[in-house]
C-alpha positions as CSV (number, residue, x, y, z in Angstrom):
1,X,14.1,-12.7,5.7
2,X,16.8,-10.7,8.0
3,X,18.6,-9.8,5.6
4,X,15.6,-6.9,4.4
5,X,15.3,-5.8,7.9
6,X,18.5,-5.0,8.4
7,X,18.7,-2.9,4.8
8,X,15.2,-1.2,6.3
9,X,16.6,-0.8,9.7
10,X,19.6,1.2,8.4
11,X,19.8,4.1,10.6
12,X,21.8,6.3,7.9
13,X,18.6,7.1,5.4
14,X,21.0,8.1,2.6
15,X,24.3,6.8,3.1
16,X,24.0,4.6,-0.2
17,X,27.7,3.5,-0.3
18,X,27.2,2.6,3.5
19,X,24.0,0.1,2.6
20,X,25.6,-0.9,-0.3
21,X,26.3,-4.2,1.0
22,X,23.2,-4.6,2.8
23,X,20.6,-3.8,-0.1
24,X,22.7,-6.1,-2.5
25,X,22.2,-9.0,-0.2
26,X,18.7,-8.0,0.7
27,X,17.7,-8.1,-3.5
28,X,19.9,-11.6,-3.9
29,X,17.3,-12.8,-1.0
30,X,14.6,-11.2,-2.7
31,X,15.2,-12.0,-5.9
32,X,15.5,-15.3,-5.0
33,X,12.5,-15.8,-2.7
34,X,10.1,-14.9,-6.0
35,X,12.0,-17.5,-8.4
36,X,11.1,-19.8,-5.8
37,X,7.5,-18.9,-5.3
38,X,6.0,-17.2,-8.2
39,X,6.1,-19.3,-11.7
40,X,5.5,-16.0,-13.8
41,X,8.9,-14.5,-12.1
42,X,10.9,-17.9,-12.5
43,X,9.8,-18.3,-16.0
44,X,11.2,-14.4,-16.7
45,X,14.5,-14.9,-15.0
46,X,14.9,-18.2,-17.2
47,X,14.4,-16.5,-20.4
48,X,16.6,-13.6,-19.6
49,X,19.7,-16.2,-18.1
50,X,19.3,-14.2,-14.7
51,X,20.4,-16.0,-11.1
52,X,20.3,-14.1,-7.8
53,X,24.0,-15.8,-7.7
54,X,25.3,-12.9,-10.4
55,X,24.5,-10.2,-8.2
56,X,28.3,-9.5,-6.9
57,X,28.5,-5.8,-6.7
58,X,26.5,-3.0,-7.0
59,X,26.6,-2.4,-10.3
60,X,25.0,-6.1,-11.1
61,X,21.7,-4.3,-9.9
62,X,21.3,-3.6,-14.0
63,X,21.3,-7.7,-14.4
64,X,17.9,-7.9,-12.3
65,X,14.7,-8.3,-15.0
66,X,13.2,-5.2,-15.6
67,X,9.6,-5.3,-15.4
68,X,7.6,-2.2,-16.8
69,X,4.6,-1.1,-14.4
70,X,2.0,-2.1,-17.9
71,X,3.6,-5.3,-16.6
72,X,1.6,-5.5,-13.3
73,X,-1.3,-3.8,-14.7
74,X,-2.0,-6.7,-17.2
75,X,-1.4,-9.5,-15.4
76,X,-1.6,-10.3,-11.8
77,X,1.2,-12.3,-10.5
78,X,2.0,-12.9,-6.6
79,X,4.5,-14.9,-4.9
80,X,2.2,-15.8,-1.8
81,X,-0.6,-17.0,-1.2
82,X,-3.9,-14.1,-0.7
83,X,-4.6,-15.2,3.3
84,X,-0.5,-14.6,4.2
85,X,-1.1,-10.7,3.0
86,X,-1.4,-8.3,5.3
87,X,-3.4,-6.4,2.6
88,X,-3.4,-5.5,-1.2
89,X,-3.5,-2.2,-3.1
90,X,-4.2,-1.1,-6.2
91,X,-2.9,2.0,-8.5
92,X,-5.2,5.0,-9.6
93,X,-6.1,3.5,-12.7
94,X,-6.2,6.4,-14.5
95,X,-5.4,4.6,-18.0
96,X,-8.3,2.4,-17.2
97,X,-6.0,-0.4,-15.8
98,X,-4.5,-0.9,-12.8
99,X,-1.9,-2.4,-11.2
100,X,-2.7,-4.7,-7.6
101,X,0.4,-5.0,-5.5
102,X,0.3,-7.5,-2.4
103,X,2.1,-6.2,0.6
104,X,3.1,-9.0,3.1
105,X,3.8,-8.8,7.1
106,X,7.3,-8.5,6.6
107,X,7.5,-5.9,4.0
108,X,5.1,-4.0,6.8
109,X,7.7,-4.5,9.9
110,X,9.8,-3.0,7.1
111,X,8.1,-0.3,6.0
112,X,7.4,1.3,8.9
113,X,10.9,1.9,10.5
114,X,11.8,3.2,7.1
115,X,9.0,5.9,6.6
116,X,9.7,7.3,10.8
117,X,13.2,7.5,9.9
118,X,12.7,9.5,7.1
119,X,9.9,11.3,8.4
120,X,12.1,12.5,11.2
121,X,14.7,13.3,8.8
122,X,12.4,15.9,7.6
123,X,11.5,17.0,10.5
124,X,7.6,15.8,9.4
125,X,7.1,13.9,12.6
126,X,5.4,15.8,15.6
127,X,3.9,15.9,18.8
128,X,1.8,18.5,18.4
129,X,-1.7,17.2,17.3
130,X,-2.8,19.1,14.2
131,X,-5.9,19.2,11.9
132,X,-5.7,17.8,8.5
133,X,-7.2,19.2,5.6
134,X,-6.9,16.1,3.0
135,X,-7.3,17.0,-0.8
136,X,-7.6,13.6,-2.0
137,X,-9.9,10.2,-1.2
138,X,-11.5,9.2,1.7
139,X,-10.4,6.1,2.4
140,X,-12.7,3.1,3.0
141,X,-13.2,-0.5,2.6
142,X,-14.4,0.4,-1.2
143,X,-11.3,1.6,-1.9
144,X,-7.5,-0.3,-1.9
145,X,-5.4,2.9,-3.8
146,X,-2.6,3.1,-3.0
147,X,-2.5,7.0,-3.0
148,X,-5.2,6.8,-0.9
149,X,-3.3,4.9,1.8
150,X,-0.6,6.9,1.1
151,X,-2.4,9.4,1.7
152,X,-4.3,8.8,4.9
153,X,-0.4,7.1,6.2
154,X,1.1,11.4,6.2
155,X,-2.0,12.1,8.2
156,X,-0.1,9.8,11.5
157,X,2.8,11.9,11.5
158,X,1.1,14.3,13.7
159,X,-1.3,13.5,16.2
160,X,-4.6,14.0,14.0
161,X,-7.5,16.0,15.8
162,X,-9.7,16.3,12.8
163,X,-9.2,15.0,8.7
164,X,-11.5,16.8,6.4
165,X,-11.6,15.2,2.8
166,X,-12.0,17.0,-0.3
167,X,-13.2,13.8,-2.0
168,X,-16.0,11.8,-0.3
169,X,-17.8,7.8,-1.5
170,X,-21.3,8.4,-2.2
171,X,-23.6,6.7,-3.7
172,X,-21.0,4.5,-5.1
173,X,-18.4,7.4,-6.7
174,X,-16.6,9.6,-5.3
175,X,-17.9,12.7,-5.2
176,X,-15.7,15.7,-5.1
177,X,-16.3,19.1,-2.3
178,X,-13.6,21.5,-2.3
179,X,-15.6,23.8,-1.5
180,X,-15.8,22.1,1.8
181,X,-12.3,21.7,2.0
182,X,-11.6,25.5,1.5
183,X,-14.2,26.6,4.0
184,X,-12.5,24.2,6.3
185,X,-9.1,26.0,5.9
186,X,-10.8,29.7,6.8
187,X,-12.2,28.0,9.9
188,X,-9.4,26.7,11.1
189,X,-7.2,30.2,11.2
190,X,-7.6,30.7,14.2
191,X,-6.7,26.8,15.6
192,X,-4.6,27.0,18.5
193,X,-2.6,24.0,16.6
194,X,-1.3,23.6,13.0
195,X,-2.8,22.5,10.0
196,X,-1.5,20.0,7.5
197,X,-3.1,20.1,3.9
198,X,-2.4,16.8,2.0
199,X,-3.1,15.8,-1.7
200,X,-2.6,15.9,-4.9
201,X,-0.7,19.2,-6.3
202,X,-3.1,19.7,-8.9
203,X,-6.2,19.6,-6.6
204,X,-3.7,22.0,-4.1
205,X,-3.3,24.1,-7.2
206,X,-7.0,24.0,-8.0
207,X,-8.1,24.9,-4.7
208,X,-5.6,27.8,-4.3
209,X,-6.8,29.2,-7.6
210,X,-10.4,29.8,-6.3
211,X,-9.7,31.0,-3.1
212,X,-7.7,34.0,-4.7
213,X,-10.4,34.3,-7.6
214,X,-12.5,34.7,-4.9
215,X,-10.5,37.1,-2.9
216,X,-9.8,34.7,0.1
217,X,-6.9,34.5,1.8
218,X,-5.8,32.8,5.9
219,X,-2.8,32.7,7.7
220,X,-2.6,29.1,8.9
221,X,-1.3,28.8,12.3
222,X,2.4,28.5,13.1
223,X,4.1,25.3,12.4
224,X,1.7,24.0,9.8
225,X,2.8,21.9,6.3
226,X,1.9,21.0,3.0
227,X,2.5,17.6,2.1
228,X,1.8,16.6,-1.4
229,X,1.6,13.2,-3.1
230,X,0.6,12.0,-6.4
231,X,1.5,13.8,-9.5
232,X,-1.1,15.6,-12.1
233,X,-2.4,12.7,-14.2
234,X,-5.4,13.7,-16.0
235,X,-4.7,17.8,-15.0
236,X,-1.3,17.8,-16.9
237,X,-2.5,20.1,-19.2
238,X,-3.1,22.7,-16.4
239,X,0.2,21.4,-14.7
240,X,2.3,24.2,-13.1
241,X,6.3,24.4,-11.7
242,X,7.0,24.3,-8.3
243,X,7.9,27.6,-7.6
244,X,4.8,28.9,-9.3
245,X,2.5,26.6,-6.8
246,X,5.0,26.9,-3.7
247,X,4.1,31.2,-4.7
248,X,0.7,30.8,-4.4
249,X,0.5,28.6,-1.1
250,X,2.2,31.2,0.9
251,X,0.4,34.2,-0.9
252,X,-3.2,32.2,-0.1
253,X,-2.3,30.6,2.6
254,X,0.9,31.7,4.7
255,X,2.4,29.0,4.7
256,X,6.4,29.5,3.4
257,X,8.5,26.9,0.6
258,X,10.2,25.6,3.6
259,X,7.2,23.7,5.0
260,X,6.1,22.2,1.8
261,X,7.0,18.3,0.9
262,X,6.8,16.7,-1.8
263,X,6.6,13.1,-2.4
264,X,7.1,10.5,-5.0
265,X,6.9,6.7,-5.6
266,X,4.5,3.9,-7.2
267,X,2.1,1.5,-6.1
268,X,5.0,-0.6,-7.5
269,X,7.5,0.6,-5.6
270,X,6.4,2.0,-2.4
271,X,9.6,3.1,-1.1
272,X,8.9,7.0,0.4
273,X,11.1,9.3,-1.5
274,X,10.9,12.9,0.4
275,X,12.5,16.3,-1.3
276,X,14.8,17.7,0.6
277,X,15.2,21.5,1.5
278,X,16.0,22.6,-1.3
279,X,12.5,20.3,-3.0
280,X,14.6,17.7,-4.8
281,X,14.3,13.7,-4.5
282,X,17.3,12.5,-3.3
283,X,17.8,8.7,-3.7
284,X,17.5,6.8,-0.3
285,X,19.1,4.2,1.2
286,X,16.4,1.6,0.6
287,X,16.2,1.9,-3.3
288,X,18.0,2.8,-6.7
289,X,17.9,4.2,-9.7
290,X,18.8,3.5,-13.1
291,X,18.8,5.8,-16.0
292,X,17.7,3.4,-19.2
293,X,17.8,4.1,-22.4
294,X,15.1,4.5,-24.4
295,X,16.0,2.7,-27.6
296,X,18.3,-0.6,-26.1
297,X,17.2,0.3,-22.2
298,X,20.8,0.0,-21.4
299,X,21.7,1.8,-18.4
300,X,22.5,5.5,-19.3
301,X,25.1,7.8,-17.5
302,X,24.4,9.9,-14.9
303,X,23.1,13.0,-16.6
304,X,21.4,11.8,-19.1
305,X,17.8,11.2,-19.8
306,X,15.6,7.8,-20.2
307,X,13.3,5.9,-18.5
308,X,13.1,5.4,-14.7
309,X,14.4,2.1,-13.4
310,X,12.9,1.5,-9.4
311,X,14.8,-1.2,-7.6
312,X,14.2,-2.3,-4.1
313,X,13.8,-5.3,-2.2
314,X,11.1,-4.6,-0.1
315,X,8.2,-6.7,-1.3
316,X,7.7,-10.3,-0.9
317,X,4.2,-10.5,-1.8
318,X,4.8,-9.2,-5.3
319,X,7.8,-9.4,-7.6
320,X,8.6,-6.3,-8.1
321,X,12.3,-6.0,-7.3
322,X,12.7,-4.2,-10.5
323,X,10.4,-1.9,-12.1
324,X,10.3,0.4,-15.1
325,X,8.3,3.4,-15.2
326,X,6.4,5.0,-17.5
327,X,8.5,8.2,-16.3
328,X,11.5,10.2,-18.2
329,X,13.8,11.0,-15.5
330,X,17.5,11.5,-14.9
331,X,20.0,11.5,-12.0
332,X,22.5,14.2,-11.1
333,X,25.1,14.3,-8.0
334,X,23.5,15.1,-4.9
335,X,27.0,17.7,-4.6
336,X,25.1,19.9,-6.5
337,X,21.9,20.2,-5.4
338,X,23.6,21.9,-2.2
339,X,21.4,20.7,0.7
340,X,24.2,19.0,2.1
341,X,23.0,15.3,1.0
342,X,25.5,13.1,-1.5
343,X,23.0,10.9,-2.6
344,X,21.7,11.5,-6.0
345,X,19.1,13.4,-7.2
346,X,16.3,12.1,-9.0
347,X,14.7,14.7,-11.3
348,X,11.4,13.4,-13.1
349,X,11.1,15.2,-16.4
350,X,7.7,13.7,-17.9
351,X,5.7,11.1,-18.2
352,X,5.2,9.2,-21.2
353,X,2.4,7.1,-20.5
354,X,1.6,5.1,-23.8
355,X,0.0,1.5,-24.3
356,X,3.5,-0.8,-24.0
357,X,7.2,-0.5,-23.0
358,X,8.1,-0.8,-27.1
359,X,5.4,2.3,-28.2
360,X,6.9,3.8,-24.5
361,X,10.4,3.9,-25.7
362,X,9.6,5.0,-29.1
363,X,7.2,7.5,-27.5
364,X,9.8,8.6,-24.9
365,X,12.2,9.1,-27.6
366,X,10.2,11.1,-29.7
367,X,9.6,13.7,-27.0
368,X,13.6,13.8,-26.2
369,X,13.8,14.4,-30.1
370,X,11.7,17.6,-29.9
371,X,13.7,18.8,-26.9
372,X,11.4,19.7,-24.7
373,X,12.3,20.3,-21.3
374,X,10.2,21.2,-18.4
């Protein structure tokens, strides 16, 4: 299917007007492809009137059938058969279901050119071989999360000479040591080459915590960055802002805002979403974003709050062209976040996370009725 290489191979990683043309012919393909080969997907588009052929502008992207990611995690539906994967992955599970997303070979020669263009965007890929200090799983053949493969993918973008994991299989669990991981960080001070912590915020946030409680503190060598995936999940209560955690890294550890990343996207959606400079998601050329509401889930204005709406073409293996979060989030003109990007920015407020997309919309509008904001 050229026509999602040449949307992945875009050289311009957030020029959306610019791909505009290329990602609507790549989700007519796509959309297509799954109608073809996956009976669940055919029978959807049927109900809901929908044909790849309606897809004329940019704007038709609101036509494609919306499936919520309690979709996926109830029922597993593929367009391919297992043995033409190049592998499967599942999500955290946290809820005690999970989603299992097939990636193909194609979405792979994909994939890649898209995350190195980004990566050098960011200035995240290096030469310099560094030490990485991973405050998450460590991987295996027990284990197909995707945030673990997420994960162990940021620890390529640098040469790695060592990976240290703050959560190791044993015995059949996963057993946690961040004590190890912290020791590890005051060892590697005075490391001729930079170190790269990677995880989860709150286990970042965790670790930080008892380091100053216990009057630690290390400069980490020059050039070395925090790259953080994966949101709080079952730490939200002890969830923290940004700037609180950014303040900590560099009192603990030395290392400044500027070399902290942030990243966000879904097992169901594994397009890599970087913050820019000033630690905002801008929208990249290989996806949108819709705004729904959460009542009708009509598409909302920008600047305006409702449930995220994830739509790319870049999996064959699954049909999930268009997926709905569990996530309140809303959009705003990348003019003003003033990094210099147009694309927008997506901003996610909170995550409802209850049993089905009715109880999530009357959940999600509940919580806009108290108006909380974060």
């Amino acid at each position: 299917m050229l026509s999602r290489q040449r949307l992945f191979w875009f050289s311009r990683p957030y020029d959306l007007s610019g791909s505009d043309a290329r990602f609507l012919q790549a989700v007519r393909d796509n959309c297509a492809y799954h109608i073809r080969h996956c009976p669940e997907y055919w029978a959807i588009c049927k109900a809901e009137g929908f044909s790849p052929d309606c897809l004329n502008t940019i704007e038709d992207l609101e036509k494609l059938p919306v499936l919520p990611t309690l979709f996926f995690k109830r029922h597993h539906v593929s367009s391919m058969p297992r043995w033409r994967l190049a592998f499967d992955v599942t999500s955290s599970g946290t809820s005690g279901k999970f989603s299992r997303v097939g990636f193909d070979w194609g979405c792979v020669l994909a994939e890649v050119p898209m995350v190195l263009r980004l990566g050098f965007y960011h200035k995240l890929v290096s030469l310099k071989p560094a030490h990485y200090v991973v405050l998450g799983y460590k991987p295996g053949r027990q284990d197909k999360m995707g945030v673990a493969r997420t994960m162990f993918g940021l620890t390529h973008f640098a040469p790695p000479l060592s990976r240290t994991y703050a959560l190791r299989w044993k015995d059949g669990a996963y057993v946690p040591d961040l004590d190890g991981a912290v020791k590890r960080l005051g060892r590697m001070e005075k490391s001729a080459f930079p170190v790269r912590i990677v995880g989860f915020p709150s286990y970042l946030w965790f670790g930080l915590q008892r380091m100053e409680a216990l009057g630690l503190s290390v400069r980490l060598p020059r050039g070395s960055k925090i790259l953080l995936a994966g949101g709080w999940k079952q730490h939200s209560a002890q969830e923290v802002d940004k700037g609180t955690l950014y303040a900590l890294a560099e009192r603990v550890l030395g290392v400044e805002d500027s070399h902290i990343h942030e990243f966000f996207g879904a097992v169901e959606h594994p397009v890599f979403f970087n913050t820019c400079k000033n630690h905002r998601f801008h929208v990249p050329a290989y996806a949108r974003v819709i705004i729904r509401d959460v009542h009708t889930l009509k598409p909302l204005p920008i600047m305006e709050i409702g449930l995220v709406n994830l739509i790319t073409p870049l999996l064959n293996a699954t049909p999930a062209t268009s997926v709905m979060t569990d996530d309140l989030g809303m959009l705003t003109p990348g003019e003003y976040c003033g990094c210099g990007l147009k694309s927008p920015v997506l901003t996610i407020w909170k995550r409802v996370g209850l049993d089905d997309i009715t109880t999530c919309a009357a959940g999600a509008a509940e919580l806009l009725g108290k108006g909380e904001m974060p």
